[in-house]
C-alpha positions, 0 to 999 in steps of 0.5 A: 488517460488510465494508461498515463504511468502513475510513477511520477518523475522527479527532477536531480538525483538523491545521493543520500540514504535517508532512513526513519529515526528507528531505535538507538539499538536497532540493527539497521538495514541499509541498501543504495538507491534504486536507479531504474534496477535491482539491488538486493545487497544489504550491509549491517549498520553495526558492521560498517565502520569496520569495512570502510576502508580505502578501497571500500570507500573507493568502490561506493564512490565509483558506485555513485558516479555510476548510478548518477550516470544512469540516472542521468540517461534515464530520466524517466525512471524516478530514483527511489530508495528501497530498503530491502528487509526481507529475502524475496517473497512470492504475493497474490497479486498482479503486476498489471493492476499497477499499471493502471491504478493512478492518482486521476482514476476515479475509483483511487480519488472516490477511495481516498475521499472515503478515506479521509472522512472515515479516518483523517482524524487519526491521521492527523493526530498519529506519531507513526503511520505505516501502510502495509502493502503500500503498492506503487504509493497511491494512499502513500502520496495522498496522506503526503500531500493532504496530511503533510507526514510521511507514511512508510511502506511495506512490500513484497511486490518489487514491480510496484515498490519501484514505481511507487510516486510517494514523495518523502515516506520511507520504502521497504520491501519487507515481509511483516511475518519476519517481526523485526525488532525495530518494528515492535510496537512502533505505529499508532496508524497502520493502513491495510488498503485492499489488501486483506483480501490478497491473503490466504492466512488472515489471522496470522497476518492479522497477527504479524500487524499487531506486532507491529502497533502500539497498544492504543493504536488503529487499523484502517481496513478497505476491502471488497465488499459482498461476496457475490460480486466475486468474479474472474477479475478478482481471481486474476487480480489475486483475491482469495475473497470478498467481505461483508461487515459480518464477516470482517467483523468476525475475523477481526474479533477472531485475531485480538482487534474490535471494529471501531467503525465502518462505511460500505463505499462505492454503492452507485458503482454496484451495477458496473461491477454487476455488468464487469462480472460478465464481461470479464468472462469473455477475456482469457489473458489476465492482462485482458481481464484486469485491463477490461475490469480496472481501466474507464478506457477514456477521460470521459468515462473516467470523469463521469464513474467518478460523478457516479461514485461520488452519489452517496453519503458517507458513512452508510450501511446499506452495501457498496463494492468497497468496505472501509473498516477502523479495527483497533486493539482489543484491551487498549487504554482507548477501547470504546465499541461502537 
């Protein structure tokens, strides 16, 4: 059941480069789809006119004809454009996780049911939503197909991005330190979903996603929670950490932003994670690990951790093995600490 690839294939074949409306001066980064490979090749939007020439029109239609007939060999690989903003860039995580993660595992359904009731309200009222770290488009398709608008995505991890199932946000690969222009103070909603963890410098990250937000605007924040239940599985899968409300709170604080509100999730799962904690130890490959910590193995097992998981109210302060966090601004017009 968890093995079913969460990239979800989609019918024909988008010729076109669809981008976000961005500022009329902004210098855009333009790549072709991705059709099942790698292509790295960015143009300058201010320079291209001046190349289109014959033969370089010839050459991009000879191109598409191509892509079109890969596309067609290949159905199973969806055709998703990515946008490369950034040169490539080393993460802390593993690209088994993502082969796992789908919209039916239960622990992605409990997260994203935690993550309407902390912030939906915000969702529905936001001009410009951006996850960083979208991954292979999990929260991405469920604001889509829930909220009905599109959320951009960020990434460094290119195994991901190209499986990624959202429908109609716009993909980047782009390094948030780099702080492009068009970027600036552009989203009121920025999503941060189990990512935090997987950074080693949290205040200049933090840093680089306030570059990012208008003034007024939210940071929704899920993490793993309580720092014993750190265990092999969260080195394999690249966590530097796990959280508490204290110490998010701290370093949130510590980086310009204030905690809005916040719910531990996931408390009824709290004694498999205990038992994942000792069981993993008896995996050496990091596939092994991540497979044995991640996957419910069967649709029933998958069924009942999520009748398990959903045993509690949200939200509460009592301790999970996930913290969900609204972080906002300090100083903005709308501060109000809860």
């Amino acid at each position: 059941m968890c093995r079913v690839c969460a990239n979800i294939c989609q019918s024909g074949l988008s010729l076109l480069l669809i981008l976000p409306p961005l500022e009329a001066n902004a210098e855009t980064k333009l790549t072709r789809p991705i059709l099942g490979g790698r292509d790295h090749a960015s143009v300058s939007a201010s320079g291209f006119a001046a190349e289109d020439d014959e033969a370089g029109r010839t050459e991009r239609h000879s191109a598409t004809l191509i892509a079109l007939a890969n596309s067609k060999a290949s159905m199973a690989t969806e055709s998703r454009q990515i946008i490369y903003a950034s040169a490539p860039t080393p993460v802390s995580m593993t690209d088994y996780w993502f082969d796992i993660a789908n919209l039916d595992h239960f622990w992605v359904r409990r997260r994203f049911d935690v993550f309407k009731r902390m912030a939906g309200a915000l969702i529905q009222g936001a001009a410009q939503v951006v996850e960083i770290g979208c991954g292979n488009g999990l929260v991405q398709r469920g604001v889509e197909d829930c909220y009905g608008i599109p959320v951009a995505g960020f990434d460094l991890t290119e195994h991901a991005l190209e499986r990624n199932i959202s429908r109609s946000s716009p993909l980047y690969y782009y390094d948030i330190h780099q702080r492009a222009p068009e970027f600036r103070a552009r989203f009121d909603i920025v999503l941060l979903m189990d990512v935090l963890e997987h950074i080693a410098d949290q205040a200049a990250f933090l840093q680089s996603i306030k570059y990012h937000m208008t003034v007024d605007g939210a940071l929704v924040v899920n993490v793993p929670a309580h720092q014993f239940l750190y265990s092999h599985y969260d080195h394999s899968v690249g966590h530097y950490r796990r959280y508490s409300v204290r110490s998010l709170k701290e370093v949130a604080e510590q980086n310009g932003f204030f905690m809005h509100s916040f719910s531990y999730w996931g408390a009824p799962l709290l004694p498999l994670l205990l038992l994942r904690k000792a069981v993993v130890r008896l995996h050496r490959s990091e596939r092994s690990v991540v497979s044995s910590g991640f996957d419910p193995g069967s649709r029933l097992m998958n069924l009942l951790c999520g009748i398990l998981a959903n045993c509690e109210m949200i939200p509460q302060s009592l301790g999970g093995t996930s913290l969900i966090a609204v972080l906002k601004v300090a100083g903005g017009a709308n501060e109000c600490r809860s």
